[in-house]
N, CA and C atoms as a LAMMPS dump frame, in Angstrom:
ITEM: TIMESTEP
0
ITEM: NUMBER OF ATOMS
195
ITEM: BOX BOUNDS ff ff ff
-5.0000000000000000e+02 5.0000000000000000e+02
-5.0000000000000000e+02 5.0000000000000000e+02
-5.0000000000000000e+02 5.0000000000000000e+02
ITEM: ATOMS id mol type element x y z
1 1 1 N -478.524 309.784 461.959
2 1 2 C -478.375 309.495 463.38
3 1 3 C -478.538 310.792 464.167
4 2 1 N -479.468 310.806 465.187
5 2 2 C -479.344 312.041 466.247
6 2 3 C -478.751 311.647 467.061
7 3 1 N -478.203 312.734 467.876
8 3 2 C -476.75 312.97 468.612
9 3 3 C -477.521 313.636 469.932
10 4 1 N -478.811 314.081 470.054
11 4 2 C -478.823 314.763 470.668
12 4 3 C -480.924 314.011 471.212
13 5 1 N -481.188 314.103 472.716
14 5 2 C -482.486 314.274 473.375
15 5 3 C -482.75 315.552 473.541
16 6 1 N -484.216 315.74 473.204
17 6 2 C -485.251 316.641 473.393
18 6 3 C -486.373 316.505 474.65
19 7 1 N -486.965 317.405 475.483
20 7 2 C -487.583 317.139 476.544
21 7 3 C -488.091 318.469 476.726
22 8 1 N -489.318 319.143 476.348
23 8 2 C -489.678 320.211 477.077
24 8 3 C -489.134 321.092 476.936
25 9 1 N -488.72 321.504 475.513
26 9 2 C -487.995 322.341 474.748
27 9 3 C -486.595 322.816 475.478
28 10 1 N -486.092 321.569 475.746
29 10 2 C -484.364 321.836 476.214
30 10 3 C -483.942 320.761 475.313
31 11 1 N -482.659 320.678 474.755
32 11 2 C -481.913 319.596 474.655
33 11 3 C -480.416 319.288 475.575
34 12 1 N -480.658 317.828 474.955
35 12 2 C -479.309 316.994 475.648
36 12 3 C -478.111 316.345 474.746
37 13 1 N -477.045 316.723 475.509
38 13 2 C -475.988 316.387 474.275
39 13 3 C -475.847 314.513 474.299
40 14 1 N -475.658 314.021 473.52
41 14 2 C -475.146 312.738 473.848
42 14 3 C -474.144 311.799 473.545
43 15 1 N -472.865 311.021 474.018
44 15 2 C -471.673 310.541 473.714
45 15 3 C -471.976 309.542 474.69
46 16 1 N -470.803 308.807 474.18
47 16 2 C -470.956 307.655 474.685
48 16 3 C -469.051 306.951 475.233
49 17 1 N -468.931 306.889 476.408
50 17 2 C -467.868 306.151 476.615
51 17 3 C -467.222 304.957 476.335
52 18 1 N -465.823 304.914 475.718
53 18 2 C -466.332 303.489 475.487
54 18 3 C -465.029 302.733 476.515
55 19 1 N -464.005 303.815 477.246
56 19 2 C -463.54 302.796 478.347
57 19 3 C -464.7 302.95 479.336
58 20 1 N -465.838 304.137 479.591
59 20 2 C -466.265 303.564 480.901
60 20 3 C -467.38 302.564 480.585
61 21 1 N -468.229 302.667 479.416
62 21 2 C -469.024 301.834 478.727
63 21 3 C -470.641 302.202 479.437
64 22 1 N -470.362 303.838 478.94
65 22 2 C -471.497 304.541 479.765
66 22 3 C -472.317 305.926 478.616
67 23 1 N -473.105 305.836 478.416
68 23 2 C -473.487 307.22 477.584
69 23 3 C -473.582 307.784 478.837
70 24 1 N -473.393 309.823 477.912
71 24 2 C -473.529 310.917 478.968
72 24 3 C -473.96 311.852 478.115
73 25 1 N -474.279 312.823 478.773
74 25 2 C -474.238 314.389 478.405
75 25 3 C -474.719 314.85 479.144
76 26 1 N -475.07 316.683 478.305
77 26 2 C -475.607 317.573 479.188
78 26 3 C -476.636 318.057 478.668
79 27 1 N -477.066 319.088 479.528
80 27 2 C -478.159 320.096 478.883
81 27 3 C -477.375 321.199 478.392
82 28 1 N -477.879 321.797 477.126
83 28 2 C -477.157 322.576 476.521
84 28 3 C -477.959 323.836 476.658
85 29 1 N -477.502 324.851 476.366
86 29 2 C -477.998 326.149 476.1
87 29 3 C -478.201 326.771 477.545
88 30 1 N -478.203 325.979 478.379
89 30 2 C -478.306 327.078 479.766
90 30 3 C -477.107 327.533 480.341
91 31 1 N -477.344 328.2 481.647
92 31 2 C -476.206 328.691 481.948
93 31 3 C -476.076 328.208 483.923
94 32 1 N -476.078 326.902 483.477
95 32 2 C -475.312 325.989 484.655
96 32 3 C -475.568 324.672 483.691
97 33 1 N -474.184 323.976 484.749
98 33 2 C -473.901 322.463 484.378
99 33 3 C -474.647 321.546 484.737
100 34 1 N -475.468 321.214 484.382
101 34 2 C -476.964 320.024 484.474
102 34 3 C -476.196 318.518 483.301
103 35 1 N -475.497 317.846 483.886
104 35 2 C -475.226 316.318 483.335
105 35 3 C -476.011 315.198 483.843
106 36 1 N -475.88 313.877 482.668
107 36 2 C -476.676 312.966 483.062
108 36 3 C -475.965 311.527 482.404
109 37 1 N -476.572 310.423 482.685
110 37 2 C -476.131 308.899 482.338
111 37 3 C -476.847 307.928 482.342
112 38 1 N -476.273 306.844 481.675
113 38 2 C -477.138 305.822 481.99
114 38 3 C -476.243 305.142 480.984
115 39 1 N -476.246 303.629 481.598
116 39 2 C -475.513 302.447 481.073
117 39 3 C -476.561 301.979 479.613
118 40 1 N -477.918 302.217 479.577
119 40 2 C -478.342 301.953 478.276
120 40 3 C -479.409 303.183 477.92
121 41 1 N -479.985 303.006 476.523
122 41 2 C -480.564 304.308 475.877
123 41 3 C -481.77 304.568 476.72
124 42 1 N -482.662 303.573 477.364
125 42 2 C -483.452 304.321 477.984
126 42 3 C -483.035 304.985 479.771
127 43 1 N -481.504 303.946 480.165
128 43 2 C -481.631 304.858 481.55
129 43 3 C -481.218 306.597 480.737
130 44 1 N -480.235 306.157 479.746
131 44 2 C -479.917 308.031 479.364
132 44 3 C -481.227 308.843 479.252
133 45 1 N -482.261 308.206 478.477
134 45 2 C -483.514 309.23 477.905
135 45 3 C -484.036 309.609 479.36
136 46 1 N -484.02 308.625 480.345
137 46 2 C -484.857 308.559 481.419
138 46 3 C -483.837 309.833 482.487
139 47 1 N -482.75 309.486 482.542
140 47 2 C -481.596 310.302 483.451
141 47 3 C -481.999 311.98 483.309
142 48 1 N -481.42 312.188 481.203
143 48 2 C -482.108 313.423 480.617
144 48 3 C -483.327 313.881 481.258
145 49 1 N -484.525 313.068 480.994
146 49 2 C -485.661 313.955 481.718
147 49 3 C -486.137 313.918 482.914
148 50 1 N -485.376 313.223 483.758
149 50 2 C -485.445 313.723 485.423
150 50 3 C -484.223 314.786 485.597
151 51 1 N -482.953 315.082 484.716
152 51 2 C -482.947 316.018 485.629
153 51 3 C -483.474 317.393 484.421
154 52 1 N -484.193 317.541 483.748
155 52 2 C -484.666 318.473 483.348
156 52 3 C -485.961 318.924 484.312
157 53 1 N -486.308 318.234 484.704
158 53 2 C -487.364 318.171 486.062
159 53 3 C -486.558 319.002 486.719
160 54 1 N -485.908 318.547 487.159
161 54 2 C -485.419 318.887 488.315
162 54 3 C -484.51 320.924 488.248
163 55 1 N -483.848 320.707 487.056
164 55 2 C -483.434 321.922 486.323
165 55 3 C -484.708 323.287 486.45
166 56 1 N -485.793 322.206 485.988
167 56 2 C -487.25 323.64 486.194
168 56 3 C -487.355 323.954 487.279
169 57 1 N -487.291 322.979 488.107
170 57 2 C -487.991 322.614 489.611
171 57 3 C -487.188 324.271 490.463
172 58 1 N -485.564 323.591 490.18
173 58 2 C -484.937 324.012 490.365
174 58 3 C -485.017 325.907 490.453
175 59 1 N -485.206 326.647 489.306
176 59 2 C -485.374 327.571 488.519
177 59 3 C -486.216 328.365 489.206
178 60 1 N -487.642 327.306 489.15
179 60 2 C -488.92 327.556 489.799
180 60 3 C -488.471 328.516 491.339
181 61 1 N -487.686 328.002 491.884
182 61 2 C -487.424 328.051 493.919
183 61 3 C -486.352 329.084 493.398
184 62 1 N -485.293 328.966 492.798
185 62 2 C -484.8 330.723 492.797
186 62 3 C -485.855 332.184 492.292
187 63 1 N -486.828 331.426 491.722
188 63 2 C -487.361 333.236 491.014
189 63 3 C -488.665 333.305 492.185
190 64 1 N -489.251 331.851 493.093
191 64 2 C -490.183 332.007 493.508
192 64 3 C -491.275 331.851 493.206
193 65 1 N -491.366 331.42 491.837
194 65 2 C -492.411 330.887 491.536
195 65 3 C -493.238 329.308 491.498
């Protein structure tokens, strides 16, 4: 079993709630808090790689590039 999404050489941690009845995680290895969700496996896969989008996007507008 993997525990974990891949996207554009980041990964995502993944757990699953079971009072809220919600998977979550994060992006790991960076250095800010980038979390995500989704009530089934593809909103999570889908959640994961918009905000990894958004994480670059992000990145992109602080260095200026």
């Amino acid at each position: 079993m993997k525990d974990v999404l891949t996207h554009k050489g980041f990964i995502g941690s993944v757990h699953f709630s079971t009072d809220d009845r919600v998977f979550f995680g994060k992006i790991e290895g960076i250095n800010d808090l980038v979390t995500f969700e989704g009530t089934t496996v593809d909103e999570l896969e889908n959640a994961f790689k918009s905000m990894v989008e958004e994480h670059i996007n992000d990145c992109k507008l602080e260095t200026g590039n």
